[in-house]
Steps between C-alpha positions, in 0.01 A plus 500: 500500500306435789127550510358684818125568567400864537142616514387844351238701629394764306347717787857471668639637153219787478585584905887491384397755224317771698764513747747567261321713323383689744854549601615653169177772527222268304175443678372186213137386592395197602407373121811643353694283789297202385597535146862538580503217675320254249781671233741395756371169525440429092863638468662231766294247317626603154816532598484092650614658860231349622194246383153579571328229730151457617448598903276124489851280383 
C-alpha cells in the first residue's frame, strides 16, 4: 500500500463541524466544536488513519 502524507488540522475539522451542523439545525459553541474535533482527531489516531507528528519535524 502506498504511503501518502496528509496533514490534519483540527480547526479545519471544528470549521467542517459547525457547518454541518449548523446545516442539520445545531448551533454547537465554539468549545463544544473544539472537543469534537480533538475526538475526531484521537479517533483517526486510534484507528492508525493517521500518525500524530510534531508541527517542529
Amino acid at each position: 500500500m502506498k504511503e501518502i502524507e496528509v496533514i490534519i488540522d483540527t480547526e479545519e475539522i471544528a470549521e467542517f463541524f459547525f457547518h454541518e451542523l449548523v446545516k442539520r439545525g445545531y448551533v454547537p459553541t465554539e468549545e463544544e466544536l473544539e472537543e469534537i474535533a480533538d475526538i475526531t482527531f484521537e479517533y483517526l489516531i486510534e484507528k492508525c488513519i493517521i500518525d500524530e507528528k510534531d508541527e517542529m519535524d
